[in-house]
OpenMM code with the backbone's topology and positions (N, CA, C; nanometers):
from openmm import Vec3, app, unit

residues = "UNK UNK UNK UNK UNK UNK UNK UNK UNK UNK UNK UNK UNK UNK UNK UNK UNK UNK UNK UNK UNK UNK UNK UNK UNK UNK UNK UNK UNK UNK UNK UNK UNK UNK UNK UNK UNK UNK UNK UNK UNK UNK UNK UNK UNK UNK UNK UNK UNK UNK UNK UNK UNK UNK UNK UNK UNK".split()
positions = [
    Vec3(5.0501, -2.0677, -7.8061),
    Vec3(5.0363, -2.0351, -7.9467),
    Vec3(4.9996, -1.8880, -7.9599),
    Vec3(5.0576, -1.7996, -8.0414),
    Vec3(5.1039, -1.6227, -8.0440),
    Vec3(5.0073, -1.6515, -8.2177),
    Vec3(4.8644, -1.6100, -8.1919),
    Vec3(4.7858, -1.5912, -8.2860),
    Vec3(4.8495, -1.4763, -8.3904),
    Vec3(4.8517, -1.3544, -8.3426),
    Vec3(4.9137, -1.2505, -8.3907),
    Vec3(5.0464, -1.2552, -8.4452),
    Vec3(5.1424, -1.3533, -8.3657),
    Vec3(5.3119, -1.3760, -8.4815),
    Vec3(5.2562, -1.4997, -8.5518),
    Vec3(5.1701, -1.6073, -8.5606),
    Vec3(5.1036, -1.6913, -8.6823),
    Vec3(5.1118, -1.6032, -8.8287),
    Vec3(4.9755, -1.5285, -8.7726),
    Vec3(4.9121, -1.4527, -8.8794),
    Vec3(4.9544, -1.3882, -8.9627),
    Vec3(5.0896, -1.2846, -8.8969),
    Vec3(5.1661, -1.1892, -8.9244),
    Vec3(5.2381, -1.2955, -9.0410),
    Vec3(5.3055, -1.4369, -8.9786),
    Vec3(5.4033, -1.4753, -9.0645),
    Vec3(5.3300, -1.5355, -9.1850),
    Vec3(5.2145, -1.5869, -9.1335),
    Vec3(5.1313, -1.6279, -9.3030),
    Vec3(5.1123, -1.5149, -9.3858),
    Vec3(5.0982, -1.3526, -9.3508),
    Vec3(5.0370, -1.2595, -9.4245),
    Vec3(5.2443, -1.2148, -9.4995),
    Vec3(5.3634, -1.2628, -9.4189),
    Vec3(5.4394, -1.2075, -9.4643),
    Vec3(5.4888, -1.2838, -9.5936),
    Vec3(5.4454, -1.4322, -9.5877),
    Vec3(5.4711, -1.4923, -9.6806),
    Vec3(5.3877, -1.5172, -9.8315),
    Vec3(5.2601, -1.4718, -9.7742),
    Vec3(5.1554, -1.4396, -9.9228),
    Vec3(5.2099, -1.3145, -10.0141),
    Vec3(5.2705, -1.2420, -9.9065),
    Vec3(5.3221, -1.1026, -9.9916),
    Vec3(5.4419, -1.1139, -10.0597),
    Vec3(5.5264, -1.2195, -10.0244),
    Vec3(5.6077, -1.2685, -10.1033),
    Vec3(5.6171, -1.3042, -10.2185),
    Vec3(5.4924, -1.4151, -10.1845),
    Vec3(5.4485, -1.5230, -10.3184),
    Vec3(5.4081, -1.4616, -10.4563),
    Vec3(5.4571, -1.5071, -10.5534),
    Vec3(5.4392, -1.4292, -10.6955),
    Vec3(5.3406, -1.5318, -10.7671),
    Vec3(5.2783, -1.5037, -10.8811),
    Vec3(5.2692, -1.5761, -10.9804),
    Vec3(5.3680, -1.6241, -11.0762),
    Vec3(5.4261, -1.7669, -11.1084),
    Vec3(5.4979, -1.8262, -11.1759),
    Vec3(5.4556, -1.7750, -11.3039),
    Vec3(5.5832, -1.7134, -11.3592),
    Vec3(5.5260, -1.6946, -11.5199),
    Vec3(5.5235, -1.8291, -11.6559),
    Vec3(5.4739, -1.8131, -11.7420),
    Vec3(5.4659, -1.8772, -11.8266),
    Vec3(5.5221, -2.0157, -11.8500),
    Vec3(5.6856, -2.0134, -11.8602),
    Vec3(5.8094, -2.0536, -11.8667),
    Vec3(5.8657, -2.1757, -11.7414),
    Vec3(5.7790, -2.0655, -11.6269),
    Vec3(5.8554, -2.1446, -11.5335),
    Vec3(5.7473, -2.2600, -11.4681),
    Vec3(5.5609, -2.2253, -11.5254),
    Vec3(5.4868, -2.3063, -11.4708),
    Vec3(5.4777, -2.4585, -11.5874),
    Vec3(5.5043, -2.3992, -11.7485),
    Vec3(5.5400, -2.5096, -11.8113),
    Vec3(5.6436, -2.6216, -11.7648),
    Vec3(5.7756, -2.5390, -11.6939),
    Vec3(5.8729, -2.6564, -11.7069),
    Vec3(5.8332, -2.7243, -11.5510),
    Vec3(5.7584, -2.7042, -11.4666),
    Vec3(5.7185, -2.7568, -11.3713),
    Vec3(5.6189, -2.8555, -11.4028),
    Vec3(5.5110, -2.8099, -11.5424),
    Vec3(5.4258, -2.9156, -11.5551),
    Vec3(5.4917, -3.0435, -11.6177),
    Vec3(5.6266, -2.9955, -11.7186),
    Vec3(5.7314, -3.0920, -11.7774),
    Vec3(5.7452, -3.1928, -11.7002),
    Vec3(5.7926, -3.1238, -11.5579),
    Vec3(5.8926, -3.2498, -11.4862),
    Vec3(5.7536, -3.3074, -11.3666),
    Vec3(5.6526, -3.2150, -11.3676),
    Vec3(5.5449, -3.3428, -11.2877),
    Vec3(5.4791, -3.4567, -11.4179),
    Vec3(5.4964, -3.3886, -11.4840),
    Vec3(5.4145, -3.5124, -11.6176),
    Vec3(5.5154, -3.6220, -11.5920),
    Vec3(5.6319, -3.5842, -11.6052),
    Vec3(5.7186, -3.6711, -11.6684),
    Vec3(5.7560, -3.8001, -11.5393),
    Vec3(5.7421, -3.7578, -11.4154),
    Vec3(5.7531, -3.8175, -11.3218),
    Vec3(5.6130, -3.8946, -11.2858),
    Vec3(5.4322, -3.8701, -11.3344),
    Vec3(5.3631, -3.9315, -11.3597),
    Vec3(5.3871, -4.0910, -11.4089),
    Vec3(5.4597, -4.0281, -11.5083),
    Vec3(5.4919, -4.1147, -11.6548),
    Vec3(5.5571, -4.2193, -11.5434),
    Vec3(5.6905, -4.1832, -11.5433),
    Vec3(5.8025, -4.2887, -11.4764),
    Vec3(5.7591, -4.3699, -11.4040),
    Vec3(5.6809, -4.3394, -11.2686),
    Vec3(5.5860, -4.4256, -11.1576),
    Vec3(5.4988, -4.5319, -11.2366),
    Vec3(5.3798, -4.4592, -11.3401),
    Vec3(5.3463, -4.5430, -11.3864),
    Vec3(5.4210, -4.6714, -11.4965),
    Vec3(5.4971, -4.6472, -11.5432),
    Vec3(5.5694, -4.7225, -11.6032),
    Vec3(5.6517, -4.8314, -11.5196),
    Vec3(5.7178, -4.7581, -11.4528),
    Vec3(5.7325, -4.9031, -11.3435),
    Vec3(5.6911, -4.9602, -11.2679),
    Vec3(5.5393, -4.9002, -11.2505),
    Vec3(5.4241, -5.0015, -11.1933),
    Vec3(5.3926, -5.0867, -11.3165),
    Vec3(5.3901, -5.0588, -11.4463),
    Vec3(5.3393, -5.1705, -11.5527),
    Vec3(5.4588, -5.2647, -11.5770),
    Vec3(5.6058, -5.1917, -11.5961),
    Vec3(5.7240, -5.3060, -11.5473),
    Vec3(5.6989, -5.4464, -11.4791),
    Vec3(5.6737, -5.3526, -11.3448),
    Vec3(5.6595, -5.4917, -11.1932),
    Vec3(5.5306, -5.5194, -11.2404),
    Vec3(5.4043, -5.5210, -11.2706),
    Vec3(5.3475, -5.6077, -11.3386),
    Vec3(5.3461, -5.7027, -11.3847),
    Vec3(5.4359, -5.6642, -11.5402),
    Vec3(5.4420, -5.7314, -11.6848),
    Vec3(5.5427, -5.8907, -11.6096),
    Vec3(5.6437, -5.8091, -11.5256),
    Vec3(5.6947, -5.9229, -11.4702),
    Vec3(5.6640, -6.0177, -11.3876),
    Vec3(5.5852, -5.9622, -11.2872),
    Vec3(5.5016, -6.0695, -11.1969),
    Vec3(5.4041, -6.1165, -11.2532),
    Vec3(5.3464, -6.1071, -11.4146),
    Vec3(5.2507, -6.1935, -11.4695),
    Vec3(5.3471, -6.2937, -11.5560),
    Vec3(5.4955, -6.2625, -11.5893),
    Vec3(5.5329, -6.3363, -11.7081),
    Vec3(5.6342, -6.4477, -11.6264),
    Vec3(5.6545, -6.4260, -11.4677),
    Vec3(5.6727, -6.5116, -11.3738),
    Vec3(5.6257, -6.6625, -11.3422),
    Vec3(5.6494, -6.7588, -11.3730),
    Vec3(5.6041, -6.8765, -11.2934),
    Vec3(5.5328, -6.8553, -11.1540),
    Vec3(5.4018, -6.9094, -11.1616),
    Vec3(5.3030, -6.8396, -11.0412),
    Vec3(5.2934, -6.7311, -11.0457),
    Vec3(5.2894, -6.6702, -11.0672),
    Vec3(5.2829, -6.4599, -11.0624),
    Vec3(5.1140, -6.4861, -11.0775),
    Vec3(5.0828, -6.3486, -11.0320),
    Vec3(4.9488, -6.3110, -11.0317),
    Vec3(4.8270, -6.3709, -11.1559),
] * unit.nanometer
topology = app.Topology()
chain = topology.addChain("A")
for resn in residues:
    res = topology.addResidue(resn, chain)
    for name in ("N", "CA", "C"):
        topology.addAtom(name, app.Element.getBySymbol(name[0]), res)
C-alpha cells in the first residue's frame, strides 16, 4: 500500500469536487424524496395486503 499515491489521489479528487448549486441539489432532493415515498408505499401496499389476506398477519 503507496501511502503517498493514496493521498495524492484523495487530495486530487477533493480539488475536483464542487459545490452543487441550487438547482442541481433541489432536483437531487426531488428524486431522493420521491424514491423515500415509493419504498414506503410499497411497504404499506404488501402490508395492506397481507392483512386483507385470509391468515395474513
Amino acid at each position: 500500500m503507496d501511502v503517498k499515491y493514496d493521498l495524492a489521489s484523495y487530495v486530487r479528487v477533493l480539488k475536483m469536487a464542487s459545490t452543487p448549486s441550487w438547482n442541481e441539489f433541489s432536483q437531487i432532493a426531488k428524486v431522493a424524496g420521491a424514491g423515500i415515498f415509493l419504498v414506503g408505499l410499497l411497504g404499506f401496499v404488501i402490508f395492506a395486503v397481507m392483512t386483507l389476506l385470509p391468515g395474513g398477519v
